[in-house]
TIVO-540292 format. One line per field, with one value per atom (N, C-alpha, C, O, CB): residue number from 0; x, y, z. Coordinates in Angstrom, 1 decimal, padded with zeros to 4 digits. Glycine has a CB too. Layout:
! TIVO-540292
nr <- NUM;...
X <- X;...
Y <- Y;...
Z <- Z;...
This chain:
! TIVO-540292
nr <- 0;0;0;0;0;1;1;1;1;1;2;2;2;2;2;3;3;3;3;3;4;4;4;4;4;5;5;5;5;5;6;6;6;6;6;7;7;7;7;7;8;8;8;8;8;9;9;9;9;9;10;10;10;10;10;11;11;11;11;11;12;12;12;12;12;13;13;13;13;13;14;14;14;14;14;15;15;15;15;15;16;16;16;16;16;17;17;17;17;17;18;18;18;18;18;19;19;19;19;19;20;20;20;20;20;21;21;21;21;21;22;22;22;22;22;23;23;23;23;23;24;24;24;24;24;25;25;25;25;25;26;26;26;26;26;27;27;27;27;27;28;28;28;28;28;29;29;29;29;29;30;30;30;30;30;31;31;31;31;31;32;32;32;32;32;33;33;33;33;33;34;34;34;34;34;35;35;35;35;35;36;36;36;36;36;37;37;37;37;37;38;38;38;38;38;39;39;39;39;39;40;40;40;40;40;41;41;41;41;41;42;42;42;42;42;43;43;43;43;43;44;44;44;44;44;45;45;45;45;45;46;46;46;46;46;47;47;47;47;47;48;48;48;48;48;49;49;49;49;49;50;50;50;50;50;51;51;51;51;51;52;52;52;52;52;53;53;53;53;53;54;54;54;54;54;55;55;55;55;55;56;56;56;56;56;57;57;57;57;57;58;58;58;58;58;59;59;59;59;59;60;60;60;60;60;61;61;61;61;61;62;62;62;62;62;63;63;63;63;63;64;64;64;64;64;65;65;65;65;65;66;66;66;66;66;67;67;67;67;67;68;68;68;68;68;69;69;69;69;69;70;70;70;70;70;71;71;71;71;71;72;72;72;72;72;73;73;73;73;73;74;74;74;74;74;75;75;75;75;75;76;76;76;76;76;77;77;77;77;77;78;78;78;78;78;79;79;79;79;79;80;80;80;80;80;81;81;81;81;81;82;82;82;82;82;83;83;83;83;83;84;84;84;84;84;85;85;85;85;85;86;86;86;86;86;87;87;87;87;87;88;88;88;88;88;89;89;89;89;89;90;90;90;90;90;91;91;91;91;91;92;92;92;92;92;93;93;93;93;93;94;94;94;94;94;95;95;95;95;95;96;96;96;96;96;97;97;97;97;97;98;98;98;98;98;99;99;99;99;99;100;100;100;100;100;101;101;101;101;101;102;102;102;102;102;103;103;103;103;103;104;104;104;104;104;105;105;105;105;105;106;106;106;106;106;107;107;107;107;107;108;108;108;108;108;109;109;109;109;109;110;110;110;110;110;111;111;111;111;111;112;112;112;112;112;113;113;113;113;113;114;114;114;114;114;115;115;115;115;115;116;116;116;116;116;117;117;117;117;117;118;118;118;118;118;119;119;119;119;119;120;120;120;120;120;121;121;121;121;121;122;122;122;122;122;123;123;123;123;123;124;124;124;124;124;125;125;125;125;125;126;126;126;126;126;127;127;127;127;127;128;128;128;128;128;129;129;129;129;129;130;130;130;130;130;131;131;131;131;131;132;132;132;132;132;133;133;133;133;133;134;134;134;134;134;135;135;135;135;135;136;136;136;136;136;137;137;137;137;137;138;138;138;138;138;139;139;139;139;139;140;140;140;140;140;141;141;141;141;141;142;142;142;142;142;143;143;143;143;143;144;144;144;144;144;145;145;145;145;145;146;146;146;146;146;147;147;147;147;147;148;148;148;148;148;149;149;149;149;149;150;150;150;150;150;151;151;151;151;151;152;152;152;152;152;153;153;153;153;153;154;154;154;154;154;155;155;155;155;155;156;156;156;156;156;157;157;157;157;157;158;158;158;158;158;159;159;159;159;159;160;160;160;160;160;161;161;161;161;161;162;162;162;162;162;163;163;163;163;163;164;164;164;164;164;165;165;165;165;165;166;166;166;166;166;167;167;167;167;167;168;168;168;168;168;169;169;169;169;169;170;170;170;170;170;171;171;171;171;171;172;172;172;172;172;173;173;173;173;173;174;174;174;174;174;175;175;175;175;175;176;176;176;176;176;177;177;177;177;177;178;178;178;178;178;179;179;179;179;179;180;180;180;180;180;181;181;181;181;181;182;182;182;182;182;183;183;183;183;183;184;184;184;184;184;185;185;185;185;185;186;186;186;186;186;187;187;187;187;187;188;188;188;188;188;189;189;189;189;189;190;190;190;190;190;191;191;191;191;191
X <- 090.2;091.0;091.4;090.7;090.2;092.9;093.1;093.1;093.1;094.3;093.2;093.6;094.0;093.3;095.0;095.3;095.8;096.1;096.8;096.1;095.0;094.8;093.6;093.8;093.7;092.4;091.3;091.6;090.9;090.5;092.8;093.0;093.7;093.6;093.9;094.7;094.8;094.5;094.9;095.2;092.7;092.2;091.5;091.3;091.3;091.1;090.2;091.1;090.4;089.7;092.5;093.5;093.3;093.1;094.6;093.4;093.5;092.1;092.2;093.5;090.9;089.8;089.8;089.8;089.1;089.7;090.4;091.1;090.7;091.6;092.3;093.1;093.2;094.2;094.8;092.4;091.9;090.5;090.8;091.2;089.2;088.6;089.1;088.5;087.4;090.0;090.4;091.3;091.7;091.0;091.8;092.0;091.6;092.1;092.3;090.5;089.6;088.8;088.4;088.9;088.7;088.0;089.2;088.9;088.0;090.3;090.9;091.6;092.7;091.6;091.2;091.3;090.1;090.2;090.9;089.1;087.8;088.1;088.3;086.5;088.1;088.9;089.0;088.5;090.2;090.1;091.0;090.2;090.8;092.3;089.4;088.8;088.7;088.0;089.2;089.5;090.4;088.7;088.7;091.9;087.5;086.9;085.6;084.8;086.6;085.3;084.5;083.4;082.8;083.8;083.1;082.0;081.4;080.2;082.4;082.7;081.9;082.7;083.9;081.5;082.0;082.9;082.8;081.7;082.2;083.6;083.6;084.8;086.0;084.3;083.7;084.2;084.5;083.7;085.2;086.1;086.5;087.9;088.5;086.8;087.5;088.4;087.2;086.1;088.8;087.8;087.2;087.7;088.9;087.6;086.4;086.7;086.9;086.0;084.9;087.9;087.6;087.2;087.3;088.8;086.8;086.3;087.1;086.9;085.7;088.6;089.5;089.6;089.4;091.4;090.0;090.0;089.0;089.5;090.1;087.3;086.6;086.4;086.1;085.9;086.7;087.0;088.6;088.3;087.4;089.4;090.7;089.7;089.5;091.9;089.4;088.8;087.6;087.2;088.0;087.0;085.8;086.5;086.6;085.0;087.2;088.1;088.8;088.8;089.5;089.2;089.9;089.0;089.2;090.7;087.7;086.8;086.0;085.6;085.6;085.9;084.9;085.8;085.4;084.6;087.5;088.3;088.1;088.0;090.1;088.1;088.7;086.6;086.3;089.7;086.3;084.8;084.5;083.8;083.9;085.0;084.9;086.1;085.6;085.3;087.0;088.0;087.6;087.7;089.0;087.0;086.5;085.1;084.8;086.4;084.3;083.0;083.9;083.3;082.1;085.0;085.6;085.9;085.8;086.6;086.5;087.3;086.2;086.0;087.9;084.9;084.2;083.0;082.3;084.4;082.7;082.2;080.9;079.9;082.3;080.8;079.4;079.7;080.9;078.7;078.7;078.3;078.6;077.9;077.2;079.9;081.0;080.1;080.5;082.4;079.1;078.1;077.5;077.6;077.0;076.7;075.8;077.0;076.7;075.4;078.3;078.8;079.1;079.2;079.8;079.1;078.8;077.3;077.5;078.9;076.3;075.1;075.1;075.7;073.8;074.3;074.5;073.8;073.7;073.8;073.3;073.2;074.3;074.8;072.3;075.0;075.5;076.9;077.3;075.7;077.4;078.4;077.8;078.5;078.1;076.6;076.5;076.9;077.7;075.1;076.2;076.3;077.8;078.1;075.7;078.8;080.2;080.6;081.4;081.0;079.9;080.7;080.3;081.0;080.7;078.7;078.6;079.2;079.7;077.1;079.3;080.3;081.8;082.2;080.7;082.3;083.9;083.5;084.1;084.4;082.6;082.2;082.0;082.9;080.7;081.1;081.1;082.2;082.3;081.1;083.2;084.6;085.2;086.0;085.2;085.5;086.1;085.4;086.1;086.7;084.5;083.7;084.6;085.5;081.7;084.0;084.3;086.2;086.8;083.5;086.9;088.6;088.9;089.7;089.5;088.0;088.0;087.8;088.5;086.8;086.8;086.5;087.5;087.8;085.5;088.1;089.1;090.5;091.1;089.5;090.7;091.8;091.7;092.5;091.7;090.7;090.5;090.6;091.3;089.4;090.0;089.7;091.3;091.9;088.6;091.9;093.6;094.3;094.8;094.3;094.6;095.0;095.1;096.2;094.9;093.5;093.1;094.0;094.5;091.9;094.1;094.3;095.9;096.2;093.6;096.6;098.2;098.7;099.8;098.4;098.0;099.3;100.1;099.9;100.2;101.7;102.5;103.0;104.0;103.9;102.8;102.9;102.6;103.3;102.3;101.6;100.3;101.3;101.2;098.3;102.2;102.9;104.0;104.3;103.5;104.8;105.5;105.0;105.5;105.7;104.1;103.2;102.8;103.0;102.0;101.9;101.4;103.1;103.3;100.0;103.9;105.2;105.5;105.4;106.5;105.7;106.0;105.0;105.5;106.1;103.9;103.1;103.3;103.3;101.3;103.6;103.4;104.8;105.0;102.7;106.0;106.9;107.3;108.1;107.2;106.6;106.4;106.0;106.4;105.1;105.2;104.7;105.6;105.3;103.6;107.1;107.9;108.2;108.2;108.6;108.7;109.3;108.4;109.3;110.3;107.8;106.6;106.0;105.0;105.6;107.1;106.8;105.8;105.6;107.8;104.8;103.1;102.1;101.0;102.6;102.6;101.3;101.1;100.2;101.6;102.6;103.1;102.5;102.2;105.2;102.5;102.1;100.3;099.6;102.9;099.8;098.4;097.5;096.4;098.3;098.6;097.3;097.7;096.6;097.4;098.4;098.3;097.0;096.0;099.6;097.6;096.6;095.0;094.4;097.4;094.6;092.9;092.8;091.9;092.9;094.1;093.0;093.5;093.1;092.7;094.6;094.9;095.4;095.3;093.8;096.3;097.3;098.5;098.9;097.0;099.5;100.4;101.0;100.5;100.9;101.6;101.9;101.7;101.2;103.9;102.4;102.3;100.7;100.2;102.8;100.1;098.8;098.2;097.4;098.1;098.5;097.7;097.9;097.0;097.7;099.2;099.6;098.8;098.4;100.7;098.6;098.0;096.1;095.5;098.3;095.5;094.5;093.9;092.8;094.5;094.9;094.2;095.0;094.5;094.8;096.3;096.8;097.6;098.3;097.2;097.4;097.3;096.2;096.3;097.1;095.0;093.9;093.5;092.9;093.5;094.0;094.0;094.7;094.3;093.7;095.7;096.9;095.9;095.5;098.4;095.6;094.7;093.9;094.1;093.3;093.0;092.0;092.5;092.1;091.9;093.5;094.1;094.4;094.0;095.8;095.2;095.8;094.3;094.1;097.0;093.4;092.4;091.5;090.9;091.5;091.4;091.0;091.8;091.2;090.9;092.9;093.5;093.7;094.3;094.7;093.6;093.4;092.0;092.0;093.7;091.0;089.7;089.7;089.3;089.0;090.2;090.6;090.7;089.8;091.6;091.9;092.2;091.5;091.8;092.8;090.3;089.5;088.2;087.2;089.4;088.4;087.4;085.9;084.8;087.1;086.5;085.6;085.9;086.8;085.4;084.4;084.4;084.4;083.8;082.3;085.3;085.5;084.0;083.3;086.4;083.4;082.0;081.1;080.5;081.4;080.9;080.1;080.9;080.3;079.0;081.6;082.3;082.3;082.8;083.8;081.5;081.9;080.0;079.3;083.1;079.7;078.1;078.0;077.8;077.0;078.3;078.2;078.6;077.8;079.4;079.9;080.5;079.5;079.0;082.2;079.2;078.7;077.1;076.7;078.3;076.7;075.2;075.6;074.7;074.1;076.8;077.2;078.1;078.3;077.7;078.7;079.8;078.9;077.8;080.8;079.5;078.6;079.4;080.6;078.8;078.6;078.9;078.0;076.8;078.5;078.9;078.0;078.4;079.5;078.9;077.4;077.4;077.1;076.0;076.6;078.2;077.9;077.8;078.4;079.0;077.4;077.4;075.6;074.7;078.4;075.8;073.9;073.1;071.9;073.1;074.3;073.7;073.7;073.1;074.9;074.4;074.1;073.1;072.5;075.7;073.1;072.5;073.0;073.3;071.3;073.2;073.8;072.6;072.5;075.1;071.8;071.1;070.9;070.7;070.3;070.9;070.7;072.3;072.3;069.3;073.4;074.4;075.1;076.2;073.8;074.2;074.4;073.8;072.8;073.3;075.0;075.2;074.6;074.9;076.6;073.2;072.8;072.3;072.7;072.2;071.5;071.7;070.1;069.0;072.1;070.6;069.6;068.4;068.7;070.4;067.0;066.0;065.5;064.6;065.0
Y <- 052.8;053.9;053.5;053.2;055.2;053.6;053.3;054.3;055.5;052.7;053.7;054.9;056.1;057.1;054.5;055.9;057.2;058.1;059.1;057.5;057.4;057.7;059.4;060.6;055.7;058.5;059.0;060.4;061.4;057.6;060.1;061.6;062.2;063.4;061.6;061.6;063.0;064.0;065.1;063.0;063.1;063.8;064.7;065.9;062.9;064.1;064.9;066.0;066.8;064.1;066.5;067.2;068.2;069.3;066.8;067.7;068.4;069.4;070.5;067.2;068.8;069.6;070.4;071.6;069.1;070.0;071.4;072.4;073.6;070.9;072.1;073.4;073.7;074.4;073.3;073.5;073.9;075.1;076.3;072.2;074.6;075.5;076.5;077.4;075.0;076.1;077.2;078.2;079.2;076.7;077.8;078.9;079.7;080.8;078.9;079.2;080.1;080.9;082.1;079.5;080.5;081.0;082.5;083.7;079.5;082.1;083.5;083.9;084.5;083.8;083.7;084.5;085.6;086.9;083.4;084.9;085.3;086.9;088.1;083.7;086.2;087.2;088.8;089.8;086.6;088.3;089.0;090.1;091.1;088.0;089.8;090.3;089.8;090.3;091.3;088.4;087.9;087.4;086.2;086.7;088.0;087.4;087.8;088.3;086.6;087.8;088.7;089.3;088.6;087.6;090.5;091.4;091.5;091.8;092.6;091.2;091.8;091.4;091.7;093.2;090.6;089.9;090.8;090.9;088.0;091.3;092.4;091.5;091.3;093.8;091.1;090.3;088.7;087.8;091.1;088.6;087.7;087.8;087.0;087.1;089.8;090.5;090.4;090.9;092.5;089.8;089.6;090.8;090.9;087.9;091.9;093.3;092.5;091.6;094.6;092.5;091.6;092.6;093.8;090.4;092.3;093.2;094.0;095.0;092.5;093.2;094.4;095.6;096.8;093.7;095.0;096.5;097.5;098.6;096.5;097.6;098.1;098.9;100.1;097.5;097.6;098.6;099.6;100.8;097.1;099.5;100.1;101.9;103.1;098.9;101.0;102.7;103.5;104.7;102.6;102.3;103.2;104.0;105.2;102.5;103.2;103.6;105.6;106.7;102.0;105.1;106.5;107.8;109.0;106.2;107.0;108.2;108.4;109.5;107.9;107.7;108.5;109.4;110.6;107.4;109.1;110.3;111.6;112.7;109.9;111.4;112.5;113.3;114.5;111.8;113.0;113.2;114.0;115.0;111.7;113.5;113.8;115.1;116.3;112.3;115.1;116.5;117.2;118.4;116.4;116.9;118.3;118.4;119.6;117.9;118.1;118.3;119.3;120.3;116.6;119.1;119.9;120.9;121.9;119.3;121.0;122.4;123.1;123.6;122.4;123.2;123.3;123.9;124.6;122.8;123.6;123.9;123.4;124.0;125.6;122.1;121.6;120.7;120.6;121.1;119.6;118.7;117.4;116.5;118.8;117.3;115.7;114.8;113.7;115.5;115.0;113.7;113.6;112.5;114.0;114.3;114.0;112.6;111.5;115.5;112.9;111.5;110.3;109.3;111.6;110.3;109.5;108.6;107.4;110.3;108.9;108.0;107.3;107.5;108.8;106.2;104.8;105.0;103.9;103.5;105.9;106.2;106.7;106.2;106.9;107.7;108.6;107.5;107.4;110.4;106.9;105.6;104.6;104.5;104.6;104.0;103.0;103.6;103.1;102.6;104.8;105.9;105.8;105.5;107.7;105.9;106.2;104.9;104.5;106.9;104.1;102.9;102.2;101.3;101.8;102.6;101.9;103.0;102.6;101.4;104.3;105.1;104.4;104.0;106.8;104.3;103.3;102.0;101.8;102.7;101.4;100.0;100.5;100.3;099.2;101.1;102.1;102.0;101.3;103.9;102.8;103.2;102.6;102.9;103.8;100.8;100.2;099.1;098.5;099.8;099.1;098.5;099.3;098.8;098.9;100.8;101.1;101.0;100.9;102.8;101.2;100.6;099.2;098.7;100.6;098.7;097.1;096.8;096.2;096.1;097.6;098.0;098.6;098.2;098.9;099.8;100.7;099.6;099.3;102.2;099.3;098.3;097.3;097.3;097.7;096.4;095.4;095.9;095.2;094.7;097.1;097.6;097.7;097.1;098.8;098.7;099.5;098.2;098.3;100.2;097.1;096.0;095.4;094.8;095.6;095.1;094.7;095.3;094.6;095.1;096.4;097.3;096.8;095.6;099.5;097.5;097.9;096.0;095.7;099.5;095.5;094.1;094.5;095.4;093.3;094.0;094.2;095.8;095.9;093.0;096.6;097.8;098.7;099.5;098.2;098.2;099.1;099.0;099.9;098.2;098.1;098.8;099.6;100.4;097.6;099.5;100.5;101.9;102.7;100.1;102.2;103.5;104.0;105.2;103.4;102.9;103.7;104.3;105.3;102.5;103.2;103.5;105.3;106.1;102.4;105.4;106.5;107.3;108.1;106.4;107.6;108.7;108.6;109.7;108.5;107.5;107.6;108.0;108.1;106.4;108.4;108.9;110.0;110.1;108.9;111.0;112.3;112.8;113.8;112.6;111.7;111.7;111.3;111.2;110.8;110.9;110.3;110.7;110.4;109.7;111.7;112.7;113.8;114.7;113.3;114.2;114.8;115.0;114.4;114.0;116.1;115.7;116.3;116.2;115.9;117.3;118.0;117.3;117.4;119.6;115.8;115.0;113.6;112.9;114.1;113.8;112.6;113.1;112.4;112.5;114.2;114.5;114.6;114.3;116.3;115.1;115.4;114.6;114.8;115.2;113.0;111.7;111.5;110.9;110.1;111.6;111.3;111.9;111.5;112.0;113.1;114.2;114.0;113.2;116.9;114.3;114.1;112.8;112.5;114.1;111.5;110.6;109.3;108.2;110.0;110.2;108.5;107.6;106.6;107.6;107.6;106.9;107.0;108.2;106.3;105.8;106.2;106.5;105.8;105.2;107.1;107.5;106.0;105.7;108.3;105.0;103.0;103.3;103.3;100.5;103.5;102.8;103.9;103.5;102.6;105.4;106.1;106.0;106.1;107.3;105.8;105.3;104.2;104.2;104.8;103.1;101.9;102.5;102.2;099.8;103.2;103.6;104.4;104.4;103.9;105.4;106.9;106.5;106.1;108.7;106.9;107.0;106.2;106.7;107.8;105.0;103.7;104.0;104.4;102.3;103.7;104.3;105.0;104.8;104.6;106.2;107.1;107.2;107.1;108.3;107.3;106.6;106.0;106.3;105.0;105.2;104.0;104.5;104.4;103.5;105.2;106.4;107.1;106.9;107.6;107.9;109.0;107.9;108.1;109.9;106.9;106.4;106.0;106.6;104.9;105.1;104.9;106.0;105.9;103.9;107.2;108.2;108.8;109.4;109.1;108.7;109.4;108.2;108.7;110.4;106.8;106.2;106.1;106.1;105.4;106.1;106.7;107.5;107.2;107.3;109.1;110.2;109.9;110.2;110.7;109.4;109.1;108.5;108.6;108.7;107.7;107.1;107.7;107.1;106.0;109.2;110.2;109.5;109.5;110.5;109.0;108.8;109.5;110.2;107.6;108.9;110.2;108.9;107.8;111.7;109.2;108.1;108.0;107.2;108.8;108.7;108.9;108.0;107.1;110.7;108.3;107.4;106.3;105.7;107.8;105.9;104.5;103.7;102.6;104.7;104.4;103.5;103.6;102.7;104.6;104.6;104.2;102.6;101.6;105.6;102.7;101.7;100.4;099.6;102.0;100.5;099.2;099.1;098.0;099.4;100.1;099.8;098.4;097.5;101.4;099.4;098.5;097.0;096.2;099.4;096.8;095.7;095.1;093.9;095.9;095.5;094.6;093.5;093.7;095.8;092.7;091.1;091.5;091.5;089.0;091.9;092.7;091.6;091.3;094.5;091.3;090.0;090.4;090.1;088.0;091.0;091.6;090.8;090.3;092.7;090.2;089.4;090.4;089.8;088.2;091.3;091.7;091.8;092.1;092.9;091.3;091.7;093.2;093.5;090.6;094.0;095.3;096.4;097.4;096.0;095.6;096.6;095.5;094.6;097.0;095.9;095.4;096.0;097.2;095.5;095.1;095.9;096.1;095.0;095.1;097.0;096.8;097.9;099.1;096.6;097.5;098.1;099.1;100.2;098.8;098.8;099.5;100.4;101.0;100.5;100.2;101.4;100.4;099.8;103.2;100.7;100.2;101.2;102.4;099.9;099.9;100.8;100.4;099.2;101.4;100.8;100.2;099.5;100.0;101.6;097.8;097.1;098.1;098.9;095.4;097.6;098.3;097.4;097.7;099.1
Z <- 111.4;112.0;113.4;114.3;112.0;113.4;115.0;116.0;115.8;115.2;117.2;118.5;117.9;117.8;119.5;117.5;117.1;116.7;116.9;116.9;115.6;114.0;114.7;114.6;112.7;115.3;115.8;116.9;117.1;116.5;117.4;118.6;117.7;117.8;120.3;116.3;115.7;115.1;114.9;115.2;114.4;113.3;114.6;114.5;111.9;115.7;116.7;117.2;117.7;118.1;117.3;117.5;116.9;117.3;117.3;115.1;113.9;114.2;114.6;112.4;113.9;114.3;114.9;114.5;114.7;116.4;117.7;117.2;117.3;118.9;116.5;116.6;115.1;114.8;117.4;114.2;113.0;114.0;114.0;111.7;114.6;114.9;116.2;116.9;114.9;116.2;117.3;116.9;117.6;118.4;115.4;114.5;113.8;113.8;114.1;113.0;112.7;113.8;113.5;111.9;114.7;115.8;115.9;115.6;117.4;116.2;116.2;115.2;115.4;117.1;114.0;112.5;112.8;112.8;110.9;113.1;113.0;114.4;114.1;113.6;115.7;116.4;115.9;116.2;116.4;114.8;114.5;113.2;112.8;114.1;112.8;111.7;110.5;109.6;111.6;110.1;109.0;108.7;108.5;109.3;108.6;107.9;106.8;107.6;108.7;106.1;104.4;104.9;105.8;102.8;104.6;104.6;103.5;103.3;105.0;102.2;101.2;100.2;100.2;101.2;099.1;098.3;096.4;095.9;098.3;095.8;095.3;093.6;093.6;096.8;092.5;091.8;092.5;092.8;091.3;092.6;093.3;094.7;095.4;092.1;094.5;095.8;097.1;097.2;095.4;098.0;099.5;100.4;100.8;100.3;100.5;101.7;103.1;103.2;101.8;104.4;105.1;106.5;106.3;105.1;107.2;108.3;109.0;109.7;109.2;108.8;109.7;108.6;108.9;110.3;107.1;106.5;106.5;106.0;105.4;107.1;106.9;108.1;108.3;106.5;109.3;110.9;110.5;110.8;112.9;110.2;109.9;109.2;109.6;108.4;108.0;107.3;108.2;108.3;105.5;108.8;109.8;110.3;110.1;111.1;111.3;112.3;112.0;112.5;112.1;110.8;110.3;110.0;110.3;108.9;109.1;108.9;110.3;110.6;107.6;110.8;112.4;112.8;113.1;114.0;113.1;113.8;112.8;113.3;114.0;111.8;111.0;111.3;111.4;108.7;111.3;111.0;112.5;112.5;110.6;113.6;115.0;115.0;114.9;116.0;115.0;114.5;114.0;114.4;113.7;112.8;111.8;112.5;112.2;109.7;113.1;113.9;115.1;115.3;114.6;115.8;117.0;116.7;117.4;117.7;115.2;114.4;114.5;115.6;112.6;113.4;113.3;113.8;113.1;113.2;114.9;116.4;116.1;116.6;116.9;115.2;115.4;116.3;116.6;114.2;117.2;118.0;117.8;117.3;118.0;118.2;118.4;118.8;118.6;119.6;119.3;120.1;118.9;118.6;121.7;117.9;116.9;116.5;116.8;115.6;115.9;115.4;115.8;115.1;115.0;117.3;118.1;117.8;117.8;119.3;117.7;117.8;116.7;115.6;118.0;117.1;116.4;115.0;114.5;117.3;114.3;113.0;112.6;111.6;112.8;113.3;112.5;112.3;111.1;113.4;113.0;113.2;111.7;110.7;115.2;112.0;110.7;109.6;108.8;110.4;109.4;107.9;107.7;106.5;108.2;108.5;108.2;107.8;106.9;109.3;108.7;108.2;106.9;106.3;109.2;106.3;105.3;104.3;103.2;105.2;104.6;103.4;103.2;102.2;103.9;104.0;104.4;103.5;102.5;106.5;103.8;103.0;101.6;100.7;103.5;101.5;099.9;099.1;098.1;100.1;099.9;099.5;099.3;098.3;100.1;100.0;099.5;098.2;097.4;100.6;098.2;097.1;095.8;095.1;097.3;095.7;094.4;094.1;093.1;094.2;095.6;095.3;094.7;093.9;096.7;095.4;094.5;093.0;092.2;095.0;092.8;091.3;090.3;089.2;091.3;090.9;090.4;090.1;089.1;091.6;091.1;091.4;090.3;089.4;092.9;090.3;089.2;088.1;087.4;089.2;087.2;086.2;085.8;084.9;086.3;086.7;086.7;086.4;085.2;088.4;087.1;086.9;086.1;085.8;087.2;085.3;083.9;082.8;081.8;083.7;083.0;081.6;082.3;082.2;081.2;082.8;083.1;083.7;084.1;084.8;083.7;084.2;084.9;085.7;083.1;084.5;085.6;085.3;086.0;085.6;084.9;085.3;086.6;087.2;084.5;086.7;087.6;088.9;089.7;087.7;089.1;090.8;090.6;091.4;092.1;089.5;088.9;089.0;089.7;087.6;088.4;087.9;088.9;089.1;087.1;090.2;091.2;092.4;093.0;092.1;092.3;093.0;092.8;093.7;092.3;091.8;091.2;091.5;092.3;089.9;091.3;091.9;093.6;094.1;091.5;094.5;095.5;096.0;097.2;096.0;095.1;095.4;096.1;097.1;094.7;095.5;095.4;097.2;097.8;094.2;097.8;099.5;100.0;101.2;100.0;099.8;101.4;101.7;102.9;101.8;101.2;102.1;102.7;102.9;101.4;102.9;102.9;104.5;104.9;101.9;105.6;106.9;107.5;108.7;107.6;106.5;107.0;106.6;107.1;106.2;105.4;105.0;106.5;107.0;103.0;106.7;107.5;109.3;110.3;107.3;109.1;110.7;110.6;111.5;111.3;109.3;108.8;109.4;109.9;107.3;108.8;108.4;109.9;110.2;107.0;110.9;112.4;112.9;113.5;113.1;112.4;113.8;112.6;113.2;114.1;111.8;110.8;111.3;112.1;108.7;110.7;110.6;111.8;112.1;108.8;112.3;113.5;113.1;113.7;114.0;111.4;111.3;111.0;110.9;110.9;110.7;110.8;109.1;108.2;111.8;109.0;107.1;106.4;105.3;106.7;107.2;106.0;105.9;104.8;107.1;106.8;106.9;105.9;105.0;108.5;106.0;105.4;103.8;103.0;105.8;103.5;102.4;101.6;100.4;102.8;102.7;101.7;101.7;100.7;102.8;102.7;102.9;102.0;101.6;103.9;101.7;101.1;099.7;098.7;102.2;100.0;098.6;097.8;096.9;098.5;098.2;097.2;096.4;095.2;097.8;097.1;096.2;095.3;094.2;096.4;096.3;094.8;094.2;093.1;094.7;094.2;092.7;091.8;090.7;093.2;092.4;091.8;090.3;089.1;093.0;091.1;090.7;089.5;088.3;091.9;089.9;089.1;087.6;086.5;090.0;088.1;086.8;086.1;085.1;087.1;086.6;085.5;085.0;083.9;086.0;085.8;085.4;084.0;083.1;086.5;083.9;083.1;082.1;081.1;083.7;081.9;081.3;080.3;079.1;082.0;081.2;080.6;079.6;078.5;081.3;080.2;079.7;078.3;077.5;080.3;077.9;077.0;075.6;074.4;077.5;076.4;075.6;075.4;075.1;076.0;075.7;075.5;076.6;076.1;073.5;078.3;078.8;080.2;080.7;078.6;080.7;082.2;083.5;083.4;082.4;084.4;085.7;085.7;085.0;087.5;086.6;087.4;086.3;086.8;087.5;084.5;084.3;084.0;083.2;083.4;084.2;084.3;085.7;085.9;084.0;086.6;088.0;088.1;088.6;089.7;087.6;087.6;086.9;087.5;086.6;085.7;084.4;085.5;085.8;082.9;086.0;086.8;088.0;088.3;087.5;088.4;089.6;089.9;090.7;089.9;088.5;088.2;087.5;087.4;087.0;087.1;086.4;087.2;087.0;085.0;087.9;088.9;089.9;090.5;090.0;090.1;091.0;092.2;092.1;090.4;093.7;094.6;095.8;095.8;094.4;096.5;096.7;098.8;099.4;095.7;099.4;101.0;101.7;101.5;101.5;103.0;103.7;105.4;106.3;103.4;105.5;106.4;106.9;106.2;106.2;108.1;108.1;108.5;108.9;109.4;108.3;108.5;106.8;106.6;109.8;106.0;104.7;104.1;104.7;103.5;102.2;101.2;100.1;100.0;101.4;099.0;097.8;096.7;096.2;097.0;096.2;095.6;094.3;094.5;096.4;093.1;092.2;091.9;091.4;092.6;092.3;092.0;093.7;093.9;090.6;094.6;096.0;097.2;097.3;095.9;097.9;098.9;100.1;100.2;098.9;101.3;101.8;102.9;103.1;101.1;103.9;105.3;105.7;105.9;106.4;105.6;105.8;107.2;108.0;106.2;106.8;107.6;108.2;109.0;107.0
């Protein structure tokens, strides 16, 4: 290997880890690997993010104690529900996909129609949850589109969502890279 050869590949190195370095930064990196769908940390701070506001709001409506949601339990709990949450969307998502192929963005398009115009859901998900309608869109009700369609796919097959996500839940390969949960036995829960 010559001179040159040797400061390039040493170049290459550098600014290979100084990219991942700020991928990493950035959140771009697995919490939780879900089949062969990777949850990555910014999506889980994104839904934290949303369920703490909305959780802190409805504690202010409410006239219970905004500081109870504040402490560092009451914070993990939300975030391993948000982790929860996106586990069983990964699931829904793969299952929906499975059955509908190239359908499934057609179908969900169409239910998600019905929201664009929609200027009390659009001001809603601002003021509850602190985002902006794209985001709540891909957050909330992509999802449940999601939901609805395999639910009523089920339906059909004279079956019930709930014991179908139990059934998946205990059979799906849920593989947690975070060192604050554990996936065990089908439920996701907060390492001790």
């Amino acid at each position: 290997m010559t001179y040159k050869q040797s400061i390039a590949l040493f170049t290459a190195f550098i600014m290979g880890g100084l990219g991942i370095l700020g991928l990493t930064r950035q959140g771009f990196y697995p919490v939780a690997i879900v089949g062969f769908d990777v949850i990555t940390a910014r999506s889980l701070e994104k839904d934290f993010s949303s369920a703490y506001i909305y959780y802190q709001k409805a504690a202010a409506t409410y006239g219970a104690n905004p500081e109870l949601i504040a402490q560092p339990e009451s914070r993990l709990e939300i975030k391993r529900a948000a982790l929860d949450n996106l586990i069983l969307n990964a699931m829904i998502y793969q299952e929906i996909n499975f059955r509908l192929k190239g359908d499934l963005g057609k179908i969900a398009e169409q239910k998600l129609a019905q929201f664009e115009n929609n200027v009390n859901l659009k001001e809603s998900a601002k003021t509850l949850y602190g985002l902006e309608f794209s985001d709540f869109k891909k957050q909330v009700l992509l999802p449940q589109s999601y939901k609805e369609i395999l639910e009523g796919r089920l339906f059909l097959e004279n079956k019930n969502l709930n014991d179908w996500l139990a059934k998946k839940r205990e059979s799906k390969r849920v593989l947690i890279l975070s060192p604050e949960f554990e996936w065990q036995n089908g439920l996701l829960t907060v390492k001790k």
